[in-house]
FIMILUM-729208 format. One line per 8 residues: their letters; for each residue x, y, z of C-alpha. Coordinates in steps of 0.05 Angstrom, whole numbers, plus 5000, padded with zeros to 4 digits. Last residue first. Layout:
% FIMILUM-729208
a> X Y Z; ...
% end
This chain:
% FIMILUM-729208
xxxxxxxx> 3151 4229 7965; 3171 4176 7915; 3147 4099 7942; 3201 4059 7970; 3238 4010 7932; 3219 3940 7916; 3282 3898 7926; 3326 3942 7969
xxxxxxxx> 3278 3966 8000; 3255 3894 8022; 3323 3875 8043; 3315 3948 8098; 3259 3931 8123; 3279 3848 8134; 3341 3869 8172; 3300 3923 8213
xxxxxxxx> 3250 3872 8230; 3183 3898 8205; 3132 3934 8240; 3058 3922 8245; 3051 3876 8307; 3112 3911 8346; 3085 3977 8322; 3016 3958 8359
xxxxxxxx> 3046 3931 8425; 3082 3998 8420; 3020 4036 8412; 2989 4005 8478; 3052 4029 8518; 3044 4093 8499; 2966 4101 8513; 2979 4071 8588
xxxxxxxx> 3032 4131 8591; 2972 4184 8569; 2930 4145 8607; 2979 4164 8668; 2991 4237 8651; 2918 4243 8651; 2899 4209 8714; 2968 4261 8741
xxxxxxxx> 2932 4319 8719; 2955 4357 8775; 3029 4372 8771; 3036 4447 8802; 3029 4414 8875; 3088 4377 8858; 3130 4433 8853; 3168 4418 8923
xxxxxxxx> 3168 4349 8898; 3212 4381 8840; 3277 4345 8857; 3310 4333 8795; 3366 4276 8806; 3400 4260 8737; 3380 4191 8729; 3432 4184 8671
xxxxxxxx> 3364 4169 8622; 3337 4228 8656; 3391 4277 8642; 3403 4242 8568; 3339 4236 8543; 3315 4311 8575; 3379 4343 8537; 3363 4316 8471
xxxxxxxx> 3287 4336 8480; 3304 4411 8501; 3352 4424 8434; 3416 4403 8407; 3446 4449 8352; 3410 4501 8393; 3416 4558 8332; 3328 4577 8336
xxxxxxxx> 3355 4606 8398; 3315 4600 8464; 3339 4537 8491; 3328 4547 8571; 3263 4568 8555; 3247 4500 8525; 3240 4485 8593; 3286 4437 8643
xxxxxxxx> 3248 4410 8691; 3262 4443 8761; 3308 4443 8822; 3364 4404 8792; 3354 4430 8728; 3382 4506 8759; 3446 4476 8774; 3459 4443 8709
xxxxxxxx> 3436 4495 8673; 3490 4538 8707; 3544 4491 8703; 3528 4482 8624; 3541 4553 8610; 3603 4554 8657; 3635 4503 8614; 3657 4440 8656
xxxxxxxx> 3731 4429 8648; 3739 4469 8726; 3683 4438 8752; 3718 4370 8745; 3675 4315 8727; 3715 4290 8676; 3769 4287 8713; 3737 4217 8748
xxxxxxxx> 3712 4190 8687; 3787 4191 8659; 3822 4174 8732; 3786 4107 8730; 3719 4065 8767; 3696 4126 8792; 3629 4123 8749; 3571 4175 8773
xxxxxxxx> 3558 4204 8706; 3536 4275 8702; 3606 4308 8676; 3609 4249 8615; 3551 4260 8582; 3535 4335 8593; 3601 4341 8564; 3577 4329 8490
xxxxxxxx> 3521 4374 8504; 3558 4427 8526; 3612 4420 8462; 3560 4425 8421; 3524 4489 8443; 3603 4520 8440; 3596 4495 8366; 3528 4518 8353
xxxxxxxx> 3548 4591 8380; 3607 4583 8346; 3574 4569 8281; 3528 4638 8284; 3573 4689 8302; 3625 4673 8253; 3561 4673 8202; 3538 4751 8233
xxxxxxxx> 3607 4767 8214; 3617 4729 8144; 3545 4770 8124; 3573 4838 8140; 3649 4827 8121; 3619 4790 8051; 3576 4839 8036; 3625 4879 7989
xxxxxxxx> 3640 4815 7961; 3569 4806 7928; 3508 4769 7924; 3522 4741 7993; 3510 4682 8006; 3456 4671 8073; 3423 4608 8045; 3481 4576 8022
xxxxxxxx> 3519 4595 8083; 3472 4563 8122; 3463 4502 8090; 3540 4486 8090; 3535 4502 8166; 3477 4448 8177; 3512 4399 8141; 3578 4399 8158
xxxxxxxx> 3557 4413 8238; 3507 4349 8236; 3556 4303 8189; 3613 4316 8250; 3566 4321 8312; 3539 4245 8304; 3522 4241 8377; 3592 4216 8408
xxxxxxxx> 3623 4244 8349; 3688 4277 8380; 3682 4355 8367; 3720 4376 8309; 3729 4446 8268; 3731 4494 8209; 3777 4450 8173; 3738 4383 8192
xxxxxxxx> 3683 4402 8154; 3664 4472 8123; 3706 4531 8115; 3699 4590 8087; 3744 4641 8043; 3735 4708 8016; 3760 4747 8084; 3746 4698 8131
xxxxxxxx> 3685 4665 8147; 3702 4598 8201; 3735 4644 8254; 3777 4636 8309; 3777 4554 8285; 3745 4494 8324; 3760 4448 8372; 3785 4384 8386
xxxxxxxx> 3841 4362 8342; 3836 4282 8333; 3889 4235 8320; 3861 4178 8273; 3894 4110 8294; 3865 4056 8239; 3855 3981 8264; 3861 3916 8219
xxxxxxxx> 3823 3862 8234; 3852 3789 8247; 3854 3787 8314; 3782 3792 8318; 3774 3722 8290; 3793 3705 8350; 3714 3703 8374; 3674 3753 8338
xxxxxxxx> 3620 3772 8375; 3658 3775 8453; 3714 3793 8419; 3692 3846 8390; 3702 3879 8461; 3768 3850 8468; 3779 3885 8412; 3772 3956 8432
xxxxxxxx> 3805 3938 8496; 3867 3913 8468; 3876 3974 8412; 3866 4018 8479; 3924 3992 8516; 3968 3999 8455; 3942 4066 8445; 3968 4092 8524
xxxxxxxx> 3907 4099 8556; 3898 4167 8610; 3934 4218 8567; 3913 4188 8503; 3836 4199 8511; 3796 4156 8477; 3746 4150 8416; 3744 4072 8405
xxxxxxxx> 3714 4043 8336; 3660 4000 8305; 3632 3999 8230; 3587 3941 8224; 3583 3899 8158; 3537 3879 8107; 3473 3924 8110; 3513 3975 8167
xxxxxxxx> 3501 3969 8234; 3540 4015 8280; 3583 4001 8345; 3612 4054 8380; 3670 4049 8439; 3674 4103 8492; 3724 4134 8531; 3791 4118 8579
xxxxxxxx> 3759 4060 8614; 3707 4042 8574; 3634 4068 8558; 3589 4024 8502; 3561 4071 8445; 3515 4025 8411; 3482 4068 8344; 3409 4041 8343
xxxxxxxx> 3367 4011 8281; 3409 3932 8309; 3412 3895 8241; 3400 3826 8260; 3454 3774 8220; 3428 3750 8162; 3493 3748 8135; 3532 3706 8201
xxxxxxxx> 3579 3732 8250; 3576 3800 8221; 3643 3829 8185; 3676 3892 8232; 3704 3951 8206; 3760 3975 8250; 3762 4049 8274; 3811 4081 8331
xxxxxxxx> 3802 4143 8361; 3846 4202 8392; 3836 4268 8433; 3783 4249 8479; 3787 4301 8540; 3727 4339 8517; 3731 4402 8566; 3807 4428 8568
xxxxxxxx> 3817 4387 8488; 3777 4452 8470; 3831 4483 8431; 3813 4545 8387; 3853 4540 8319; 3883 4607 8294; 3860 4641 8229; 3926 4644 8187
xxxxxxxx> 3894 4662 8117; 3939 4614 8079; 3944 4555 8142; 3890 4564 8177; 3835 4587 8127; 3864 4553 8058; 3902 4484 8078; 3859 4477 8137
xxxxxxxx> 3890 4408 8149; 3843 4378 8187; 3804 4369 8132; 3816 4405 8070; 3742 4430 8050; 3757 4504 8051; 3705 4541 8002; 3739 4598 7969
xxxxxxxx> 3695 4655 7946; 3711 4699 7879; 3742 4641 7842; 3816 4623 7807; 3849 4566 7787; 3916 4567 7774; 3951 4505 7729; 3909 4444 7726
xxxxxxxx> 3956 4393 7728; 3995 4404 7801; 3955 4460 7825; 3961 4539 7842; 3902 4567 7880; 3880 4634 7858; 3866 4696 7888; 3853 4691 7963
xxxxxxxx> 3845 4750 7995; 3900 4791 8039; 3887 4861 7999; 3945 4843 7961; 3916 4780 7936; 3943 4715 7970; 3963 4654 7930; 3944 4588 7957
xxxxxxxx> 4009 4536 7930; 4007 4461 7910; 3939 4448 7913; 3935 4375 7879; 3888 4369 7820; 3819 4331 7806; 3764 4373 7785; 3687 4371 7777
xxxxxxxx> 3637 4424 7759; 3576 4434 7800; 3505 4426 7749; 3453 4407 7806; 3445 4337 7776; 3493 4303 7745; 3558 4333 7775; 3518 4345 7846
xxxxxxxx> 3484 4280 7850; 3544 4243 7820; 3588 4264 7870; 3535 4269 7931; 3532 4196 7923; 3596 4177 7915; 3611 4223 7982; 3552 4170 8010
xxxxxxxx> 3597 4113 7982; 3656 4136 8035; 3612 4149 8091; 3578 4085 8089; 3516 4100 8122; 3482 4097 8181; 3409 4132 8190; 3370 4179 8210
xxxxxxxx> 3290 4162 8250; 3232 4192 8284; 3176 4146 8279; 3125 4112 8243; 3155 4137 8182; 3163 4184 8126; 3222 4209 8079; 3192 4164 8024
xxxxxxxx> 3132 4134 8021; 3097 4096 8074; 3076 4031 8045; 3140 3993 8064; 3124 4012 8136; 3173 4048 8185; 3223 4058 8247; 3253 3992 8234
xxxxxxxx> 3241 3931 8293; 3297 3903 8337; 3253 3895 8392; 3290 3939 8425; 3294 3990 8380; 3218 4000 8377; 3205 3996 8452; 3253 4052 8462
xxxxxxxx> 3215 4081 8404; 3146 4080 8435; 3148 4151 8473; 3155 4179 8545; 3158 4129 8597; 3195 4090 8549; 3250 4131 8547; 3251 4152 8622
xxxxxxxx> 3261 4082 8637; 3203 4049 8676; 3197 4032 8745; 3213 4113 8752; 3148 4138 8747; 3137 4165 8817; 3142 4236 8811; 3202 4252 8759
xxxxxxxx> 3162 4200 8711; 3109 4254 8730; 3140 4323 8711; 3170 4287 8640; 3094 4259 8632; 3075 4330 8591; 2995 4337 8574; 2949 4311 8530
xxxxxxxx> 3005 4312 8492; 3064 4322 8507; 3105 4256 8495; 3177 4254 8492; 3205 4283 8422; 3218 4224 8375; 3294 4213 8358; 3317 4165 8417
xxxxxxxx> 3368 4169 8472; 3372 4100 8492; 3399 4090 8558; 3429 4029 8589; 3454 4007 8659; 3483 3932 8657; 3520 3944 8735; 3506 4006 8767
xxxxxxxx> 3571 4052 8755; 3537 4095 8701; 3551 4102 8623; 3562 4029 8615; 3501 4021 8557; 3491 4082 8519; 3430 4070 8463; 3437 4125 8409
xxxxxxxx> 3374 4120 8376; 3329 4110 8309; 3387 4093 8258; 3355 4061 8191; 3409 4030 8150; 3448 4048 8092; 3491 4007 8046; 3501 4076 8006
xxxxxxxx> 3482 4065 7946; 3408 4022 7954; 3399 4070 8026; 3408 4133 7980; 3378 4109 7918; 3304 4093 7954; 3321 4157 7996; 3315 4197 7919
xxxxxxxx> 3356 4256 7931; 3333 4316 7916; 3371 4364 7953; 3308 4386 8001; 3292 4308 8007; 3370 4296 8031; 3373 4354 8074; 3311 4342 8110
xxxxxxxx> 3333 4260 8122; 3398 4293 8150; 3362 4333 8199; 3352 4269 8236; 3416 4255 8258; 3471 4217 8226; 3511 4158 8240; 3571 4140 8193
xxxxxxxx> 3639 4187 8201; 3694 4144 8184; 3716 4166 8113; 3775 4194 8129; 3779 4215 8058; 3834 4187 8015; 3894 4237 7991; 3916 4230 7920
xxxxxxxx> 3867 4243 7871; 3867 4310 7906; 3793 4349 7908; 3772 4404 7863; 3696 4429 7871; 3671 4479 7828; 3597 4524 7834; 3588 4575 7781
xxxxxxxx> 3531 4629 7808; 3471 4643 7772; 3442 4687 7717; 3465 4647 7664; 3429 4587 7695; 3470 4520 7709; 3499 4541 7771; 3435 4555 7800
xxxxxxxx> 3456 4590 7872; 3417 4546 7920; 3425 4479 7897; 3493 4494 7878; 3511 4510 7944; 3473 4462 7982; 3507 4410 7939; 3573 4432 7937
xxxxxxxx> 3577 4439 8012; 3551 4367 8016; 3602 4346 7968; 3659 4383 8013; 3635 4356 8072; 3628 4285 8053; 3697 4279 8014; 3717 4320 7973
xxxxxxxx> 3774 4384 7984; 3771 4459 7952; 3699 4477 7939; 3715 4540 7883; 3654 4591 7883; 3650 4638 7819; 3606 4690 7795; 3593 4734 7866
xxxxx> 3588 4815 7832; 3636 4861 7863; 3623 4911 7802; 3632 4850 7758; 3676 4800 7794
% end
């Protein structure tokens, strides 16, 4: 560093969160101009990503259009699929209940039908009360029309990916395209400066490598921030009680199989199983708790479940245990070193948290890096502030799904609904939604990871009890509300007669491409 001048940045770790780190970065700071900022990533030949994250949220189609990244090449690359939902089926006691928590914001126009679904519109789930993309997903239809270019659609929609060939992606956009530098070494040793930064790391075939701000991609390892820099690990394992999950990828029962454009996250006795469709596969898994299965127990119910698509051919697939660490770190800016990804910290991915923190922290920092190190303890402050805001936001919403349900069937659902594991943020919402609509009020910081809409899909499609009929006398335009609904129902019928079947979308992209935004 000149004069505390920023001219290096070392990524240490691949993967998804260290590409997409790289990528902000570099698409920020210009690596390739002499004025700008060298971006490097060095990841271990050695140690294989976890590579099971695969659902995404809609601010993933932003990042991918604001990186450059063609979605024709994306979905080709990355045996993508549309994702338009979350559909929970089990989450209640009542027998068959299902939810979809869907991408488009419930309808508000001419006027808002939350207040009146509350009033007497209950014949009809609160999702398709409110918007056509219940009715979408379940007729199996994707979210938009091979003339719409790319990035746009009839709806709302992210997508499921192959994690693993989505890092490929990011690879070659990043190397090729946005000028980041490449390396493959093992870390053997993070040497500290006597100040307490990081000075170099030492590595296996590249000797020391050296940078001005440290990027910690290592997983759950934390080989740089927890482990080097010592920044502690705060456990959250007291509110989300899943602390393990197992993944199997699944082969469909025939090739032309239907593609559901939903993520299926089916409730069990000890947590939740998800089921994603992928072009020629699905990716499924169980995220449980260990201290009310034992992992033997869970295995059996994870594929008794396929068994009901797969026959005995289920017994065939092999199963990966991945211990989870719920939580996040003390601090995730540290002296010259952040971290994005699994070593700044974990929630369980009920609603695609993982690629949604990664990403939306890796744009952050790029947009707020500091131009030199004598800002760092200003800017790495206000950052600290920042993520664990979002990650205590997180962790609410993640509860929200289990402290609401009414099942009593097992000791898990049961302590889940303990006040005592419930965060005092979310018991006070809570108790104030039960007397009136939640507002966007109640979400006043442009850092809401999840925001009014999220929360309205998932209290209403629980049939979380808001009495407002003492507030009914506020709700007038009830004529409106109901053409409004009428309206709804009559653009379904037309998606469903314009649409294509996800399968068939997603073959013809494949084939023809999408038009270039």
């Amino acid at each position: 560093m000149d004069n505390g001048r920023i001219k290096s940045v070392l990524v240490v770790g691949g993967g998804t969160a260290g590409w997409l780190a790289a990528c902000h970065l570099a698409r920020k700071l210009h690596p390739s101009d002499p004025q700008g900022v060298r971006v490097t990533l060095v990841e271990s030949p050695d140690i294989p990503t976890i590579g099971v994250g695969e659902g995404t949220v809609p601010a993933i189609r932003n990042s991918l259009q604001y990186l450059g990244i063609s979605e024709t090449e994306f979905i080709r690359h990355c045996e993508a699929t549309f994702k338009q939902s979350i559909r929970f089926d089990g989450w209640m006691a009542a027998p068959d209940h299902s939810y979809h928590h869907v991408f488009d914001y419930p309808r508000r126009d001419p006027v808002d039908v939350t207040p009146y679904w509350l009033l007497g519109g209950e014949e009809q789930s609160y999702a398709q009360w409110v918007g056509i993309q219940a009715g979408i997903c379940d007729a199996g239809l994707g979210p938009k029309q091979m003339t719409q270019p790319e990035y746009a659609g009839v709806a709302n929609y992210a997508y499921h990916l192959d994690a693993g060939k989505f890092a490929e992606l990011l690879t070659r956009h990043a190397t090729e395209k946005l000028g980041v530098e490449h390396l493959k070494a093992n870390v053997r040793e993070v040497k500290l400066a006597a100040n307490g930064d990081i000075e170099a790391l030492d590595t296996d075939r590249l000797g020391e490598l050296r940078a001005d701000l440290f990027i910690d991609c290592t997983g759950f390892n934390s080989m740089l921030l927890g482990k080097a820099l010592g920044v502690e690990f705060i456990d959250r394992s007291d509110v989300l009680l899943a602390d393990h999950a197992l993944a199997v990828q699944v082969p469909y029962p025939e090739p032309d199989s239907p593609i559901p454009s939903q993520t299926i996250a089916t409730a069990r006795s000890a947590g939740w199983i998800w089921d994603i469709g992928l072009v020629t596969r699905r990716g499924t898994g169980y995220v449980y708790s260990s201290n009310h299965i034992d992992h033997d127990a869970a295995e059996l119910e994870l594929r008794d479940y396929l068994r009901q698509s797969l026959g005995d051919r289920v017994d065939d697939l092999a199963c990966r245990r991945i211990p989870m660490q719920v939580g996040y770190r003390e601090r995730f800016w540290f002296r010259n070193c952040a971290a994005i990804g699994l070593s700044q910290g974990f929630v369980e991915p009920l609603e695609a948290t993982g690629l949604l923190m990664f990403d939306a922290t890796a744009r952050m920092l790029a947009e707020q890096f500091p131009a030199s190190r004598d800002l760092m303890p200003l800017l790495s402050e206000r950052f600290n502030r920042r993520v664990q805001f979002a990650w205590e936001r997180v962790i609410d919403f993640i509860k929200l799904h289990y402290c609401i349900s009414d099942r009593d069937d097992t000791a898990f659902w049961r302590d889940n609904r303990d006040p005592a594991g419930i965060p005092e943020s979310l018991q006070e919402n809570l108790a104030l939604w039960r007397h009136q609509v939640p507002s966007e009020y109640d979400f006043s910081s442009k850092l809401e990871i999840f925001n009014l809409e999220n929360y309205l899909y998932v209290l209403y499609g629980m049939n979380y009890g808001t009495a407002i009929e003492p507030l009914a006398y506020r709700y007038r335009d009830s004529a409106l509300a109901a053409k409004a609904v009428q309206r709804t129902q009559a653009v379904v019928e037309e998606a469903r007669a314009n649409l294509l079947p996800h399968r068939e979308l997603i073959e013809k992209i494949h084939r023809y491409g999408l038009q270039p935004v």
